[in-house]
C-alpha positions as CSV (number, residue, x, y, z in Angstrom):
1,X,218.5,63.0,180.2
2,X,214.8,63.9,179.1
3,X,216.1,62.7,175.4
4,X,217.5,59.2,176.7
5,X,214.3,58.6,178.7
6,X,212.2,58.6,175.6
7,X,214.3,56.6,173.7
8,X,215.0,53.8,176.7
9,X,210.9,53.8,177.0
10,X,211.1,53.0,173.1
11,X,213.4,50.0,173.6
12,X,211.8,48.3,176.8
13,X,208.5,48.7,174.5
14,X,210.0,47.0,171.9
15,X,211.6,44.3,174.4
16,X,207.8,44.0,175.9
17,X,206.0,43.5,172.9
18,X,209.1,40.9,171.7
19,X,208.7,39.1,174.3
20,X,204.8,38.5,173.6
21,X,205.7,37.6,170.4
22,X,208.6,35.3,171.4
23,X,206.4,33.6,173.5
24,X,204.1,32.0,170.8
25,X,207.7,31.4,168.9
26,X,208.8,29.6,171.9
27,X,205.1,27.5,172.1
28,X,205.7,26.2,168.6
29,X,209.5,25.5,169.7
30,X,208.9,23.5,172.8
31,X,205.9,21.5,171.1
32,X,208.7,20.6,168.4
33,X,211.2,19.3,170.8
34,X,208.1,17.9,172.7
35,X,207.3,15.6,169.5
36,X,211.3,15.3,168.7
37,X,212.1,13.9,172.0
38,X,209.5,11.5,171.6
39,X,209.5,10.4,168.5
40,X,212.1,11.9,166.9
41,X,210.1,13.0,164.0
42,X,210.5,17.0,163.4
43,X,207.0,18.1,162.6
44,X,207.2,21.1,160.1
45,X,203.4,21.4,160.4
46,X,203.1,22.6,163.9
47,X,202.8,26.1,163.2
48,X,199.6,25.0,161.2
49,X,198.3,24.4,164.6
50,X,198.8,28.1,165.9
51,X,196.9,29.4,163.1
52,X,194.1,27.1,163.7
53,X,193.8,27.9,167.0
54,X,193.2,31.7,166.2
55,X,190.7,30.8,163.5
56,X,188.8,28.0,165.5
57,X,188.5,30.4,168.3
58,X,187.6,33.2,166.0
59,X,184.4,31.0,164.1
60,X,183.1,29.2,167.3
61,X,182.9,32.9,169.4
62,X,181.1,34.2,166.5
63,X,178.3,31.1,168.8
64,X,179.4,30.9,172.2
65,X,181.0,32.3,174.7
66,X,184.6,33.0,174.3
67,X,186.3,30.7,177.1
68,X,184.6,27.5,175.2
69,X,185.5,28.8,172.0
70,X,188.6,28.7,173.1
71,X,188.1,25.5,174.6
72,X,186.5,23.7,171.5
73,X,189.4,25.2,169.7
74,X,192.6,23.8,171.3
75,X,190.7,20.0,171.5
76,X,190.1,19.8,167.4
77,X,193.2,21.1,166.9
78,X,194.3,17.9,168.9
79,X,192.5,15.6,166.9
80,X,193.2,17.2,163.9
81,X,197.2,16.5,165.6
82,X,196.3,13.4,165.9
83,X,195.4,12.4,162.4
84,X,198.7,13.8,161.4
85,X,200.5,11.9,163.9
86,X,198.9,8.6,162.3
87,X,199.8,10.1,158.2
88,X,203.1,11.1,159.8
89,X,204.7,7.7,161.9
90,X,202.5,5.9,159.2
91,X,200.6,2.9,159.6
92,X,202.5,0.4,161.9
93,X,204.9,3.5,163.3
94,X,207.9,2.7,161.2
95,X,207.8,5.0,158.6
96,X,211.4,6.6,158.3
97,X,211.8,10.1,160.1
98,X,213.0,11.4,156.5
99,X,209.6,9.9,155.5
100,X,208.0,11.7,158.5
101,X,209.0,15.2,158.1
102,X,208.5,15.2,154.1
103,X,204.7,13.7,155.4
104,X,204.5,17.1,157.3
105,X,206.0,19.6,154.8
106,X,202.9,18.6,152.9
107,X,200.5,18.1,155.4
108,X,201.8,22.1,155.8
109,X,200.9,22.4,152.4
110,X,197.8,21.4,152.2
111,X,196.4,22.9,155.6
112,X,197.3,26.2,153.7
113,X,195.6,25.3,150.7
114,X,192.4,24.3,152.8
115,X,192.3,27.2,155.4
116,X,192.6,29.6,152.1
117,X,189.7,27.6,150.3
118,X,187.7,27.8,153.9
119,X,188.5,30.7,155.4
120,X,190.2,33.1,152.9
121,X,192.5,35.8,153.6
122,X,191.2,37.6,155.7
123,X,193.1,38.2,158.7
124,X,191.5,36.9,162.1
125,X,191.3,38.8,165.4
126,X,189.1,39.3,168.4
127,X,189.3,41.3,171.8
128,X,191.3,40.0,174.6
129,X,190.8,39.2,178.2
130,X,191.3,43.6,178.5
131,X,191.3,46.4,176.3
132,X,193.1,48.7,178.7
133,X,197.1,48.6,179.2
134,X,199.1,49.0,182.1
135,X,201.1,52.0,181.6
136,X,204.2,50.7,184.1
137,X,206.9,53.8,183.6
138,X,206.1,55.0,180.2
139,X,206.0,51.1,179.1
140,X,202.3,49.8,178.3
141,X,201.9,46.2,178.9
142,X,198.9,44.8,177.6
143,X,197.5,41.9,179.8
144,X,196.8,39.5,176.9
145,X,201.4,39.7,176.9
146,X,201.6,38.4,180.0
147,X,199.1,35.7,179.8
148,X,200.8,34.7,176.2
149,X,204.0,34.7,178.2
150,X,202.8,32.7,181.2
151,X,201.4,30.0,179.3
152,X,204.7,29.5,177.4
153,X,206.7,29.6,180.8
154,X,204.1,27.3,182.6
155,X,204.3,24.9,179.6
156,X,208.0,25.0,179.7
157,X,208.7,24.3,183.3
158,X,205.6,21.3,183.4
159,X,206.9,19.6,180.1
160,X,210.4,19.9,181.8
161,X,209.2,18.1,184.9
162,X,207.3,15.8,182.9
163,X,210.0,14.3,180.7
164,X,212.8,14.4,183.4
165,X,211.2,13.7,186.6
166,X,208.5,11.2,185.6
167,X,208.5,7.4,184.7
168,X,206.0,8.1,181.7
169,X,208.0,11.1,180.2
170,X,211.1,8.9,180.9
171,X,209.8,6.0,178.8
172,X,208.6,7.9,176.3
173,X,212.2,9.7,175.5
174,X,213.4,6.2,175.4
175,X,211.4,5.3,173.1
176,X,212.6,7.8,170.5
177,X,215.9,6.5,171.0
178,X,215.5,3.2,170.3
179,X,211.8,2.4,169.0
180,X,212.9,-1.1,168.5
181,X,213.5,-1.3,172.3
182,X,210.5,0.3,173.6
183,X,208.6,-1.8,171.5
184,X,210.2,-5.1,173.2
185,X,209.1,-3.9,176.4
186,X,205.5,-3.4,175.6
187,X,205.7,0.5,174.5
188,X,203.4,1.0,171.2
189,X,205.7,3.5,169.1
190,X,202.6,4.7,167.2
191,X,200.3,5.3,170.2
192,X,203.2,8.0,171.3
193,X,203.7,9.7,168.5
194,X,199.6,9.9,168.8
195,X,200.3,11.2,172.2
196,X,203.2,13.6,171.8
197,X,201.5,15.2,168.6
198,X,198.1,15.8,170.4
199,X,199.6,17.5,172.8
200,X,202.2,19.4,170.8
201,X,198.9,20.4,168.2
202,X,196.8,21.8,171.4
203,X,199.5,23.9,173.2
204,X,200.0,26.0,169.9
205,X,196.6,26.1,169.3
206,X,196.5,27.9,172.8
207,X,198.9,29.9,171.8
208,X,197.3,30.6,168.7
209,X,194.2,31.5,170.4
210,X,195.9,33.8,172.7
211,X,198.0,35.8,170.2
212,X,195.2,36.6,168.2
213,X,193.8,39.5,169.9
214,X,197.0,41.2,169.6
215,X,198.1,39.6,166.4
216,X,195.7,39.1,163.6
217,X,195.9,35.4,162.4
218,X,196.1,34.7,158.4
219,X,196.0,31.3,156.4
220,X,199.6,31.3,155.8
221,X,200.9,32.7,159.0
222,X,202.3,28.7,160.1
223,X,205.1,29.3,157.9
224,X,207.2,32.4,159.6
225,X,205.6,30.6,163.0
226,X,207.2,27.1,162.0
227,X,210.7,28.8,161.0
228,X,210.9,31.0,164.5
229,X,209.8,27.7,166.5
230,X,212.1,25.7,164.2
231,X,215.1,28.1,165.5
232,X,214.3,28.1,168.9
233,X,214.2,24.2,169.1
234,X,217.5,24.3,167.2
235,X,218.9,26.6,170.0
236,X,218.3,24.3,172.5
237,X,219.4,21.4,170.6
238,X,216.1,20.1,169.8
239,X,216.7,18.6,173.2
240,X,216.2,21.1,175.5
241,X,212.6,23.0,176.1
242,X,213.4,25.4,178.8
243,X,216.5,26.6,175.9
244,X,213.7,26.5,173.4
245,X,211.7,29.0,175.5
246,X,214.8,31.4,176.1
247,X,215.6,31.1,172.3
248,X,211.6,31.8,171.2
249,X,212.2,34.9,173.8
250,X,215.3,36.2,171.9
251,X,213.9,35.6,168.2
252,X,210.8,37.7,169.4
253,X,213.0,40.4,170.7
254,X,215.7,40.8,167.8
255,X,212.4,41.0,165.6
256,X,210.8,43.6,166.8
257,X,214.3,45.8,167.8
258,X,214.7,45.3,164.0
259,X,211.5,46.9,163.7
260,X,211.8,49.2,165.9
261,X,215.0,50.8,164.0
262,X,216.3,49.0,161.5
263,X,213.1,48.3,158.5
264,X,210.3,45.5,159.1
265,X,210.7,43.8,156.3
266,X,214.4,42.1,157.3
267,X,212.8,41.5,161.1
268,X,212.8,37.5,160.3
269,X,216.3,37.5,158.2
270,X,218.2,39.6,160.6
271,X,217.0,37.7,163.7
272,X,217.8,34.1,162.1
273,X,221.2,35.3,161.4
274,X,221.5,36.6,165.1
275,X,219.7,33.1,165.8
276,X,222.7,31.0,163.7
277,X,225.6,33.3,165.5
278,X,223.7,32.3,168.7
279,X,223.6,28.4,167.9
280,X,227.1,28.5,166.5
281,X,228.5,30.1,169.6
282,X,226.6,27.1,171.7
283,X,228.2,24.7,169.7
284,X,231.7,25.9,170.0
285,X,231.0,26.1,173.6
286,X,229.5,22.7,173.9
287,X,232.4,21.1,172.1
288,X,234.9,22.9,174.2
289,X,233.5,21.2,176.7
């Protein structure tokens, strides 16, 4: 028994510190489905987003107070959304989705190129809301997990509400199905995908900013970011954000059990395979349905 204690505090520390991980994962998911849903563009550059929330935050503390930094950081993050969202639907809002998501691979691309050229490679980091862990049965939980984790649950559950239970996130899934029609009714196609992308561009950048202080931030850190949010919007469909949460959760726990006891450097390529067997049994399900 004293041997399997140890080794069951190892796992739920792994599970803890997964699920802090998974969280940021499942931000960059829902913000995909959030833009999907809306304009059913898939934006590749939204883990760009997370990145420059950690770095904005990191610059503008090294001035004020860390709260604003923060602040200042998630709202240029959402223009700098923005802008993409006009490159990406193009001018009028009828540039192809094929056309949209090339736009954003190298809108990816170039942010890369830019934050290397500005910033360098150094990584980013900074001291979260407490240096001291709760030690809860062997298991240490930092705070700065749980407030990672809340803000991906909070955003799931309001972005939920706000698609399914309101007239405006109603219209605006309606519009990605049939742009032609929404425009017919007075619904400007362009203005959301504005919309959808600011928002998508500031909740990452949150979670960017929050992850941080346990997770330095480098230049090229959007790409593992885009793939893990990529598979947990695929898990849910790219339709569902409360599935995109769970399967941001699960990536972020295979990855660190695979670092735990297996080697880091497979983390992301065993816990993609675990995330294809996890999408293809959903499938099968769904169809036998």
């Amino acid at each position: 028994r004293r041997r399997e204690r140890p080794q069951v505090t190892t796992f739920l520390q792994l599970v803890v510190v997964g699920i802090s991980t998974g969280s940021v994962f499942a931000i960059v998911g829902i913000a995909l489905v959030l833009v999907y849903r809306t304009t059913g563009i898939v934006n590749f550059a939204q883990g760009v987003f997370v990145v420059l929330g950690g770095v904005f935050t990191f610059e503008f503390a090294q001035h004020i107070p860390m709260l604003p930094a923060i602040v200042v950081a998630v709202l240029l993050s959402a223009v700098l959304a923005t802008v993409t969202a006009v490159v990406a639907a193009g001018i009028r809002g009828r540039t192809t989705h094929l056309a949209s998501l090339v736009i954003t691979v190298g809108i990816a691309l170039t942010a890369e190129a830019v934050l290397l050229a500005t910033f360098g490679e150094v990584p980013r980091s900074y001291a979260g809301i407490s240096e001291h862990a709760w030690d809860i049965g062997g298991v240490f939980v930092q705070p700065q997990y749980v407030l990672i984790a809340a803000v991906a649950l909070i955003a799931a559950v309001s972005l939920t509400f706000f698609l399914r239970r309101t007239i405006v996130g109603q219209a605006l899934v309606a519009s990605a199905d049939s742009p032609r029609a929404a425009e017919l009714v007075g619904l400007n196609v362009r203005s959301i995908a504005v919309i959808a992308f600011a928002v998508a561009g500031a909740l990452c950048a949150l979670g960017g900013a929050l992850l941080a202080p346990t997770v330095p931030v480098v230049y090229n850190a959007d790409l593992v970011l885009t793939i893990n949010g990529f598979a947990a919007a695929v898990f849910g469909g790219f339709a569902s954000i409360r599935l995109a949460l769970l399967g941001g959760y699960a990536l972020g726990i295979v990855e660190q059990l695979v670092v735990g006891y297996v080697d880091p450097q497979y983390n992301l390529t065993i816990a993609l395979v675990v995330m294809l067997v996890l999408i293809g049994w959903r499938s099968r399900k769904e169809l036998a349905v």
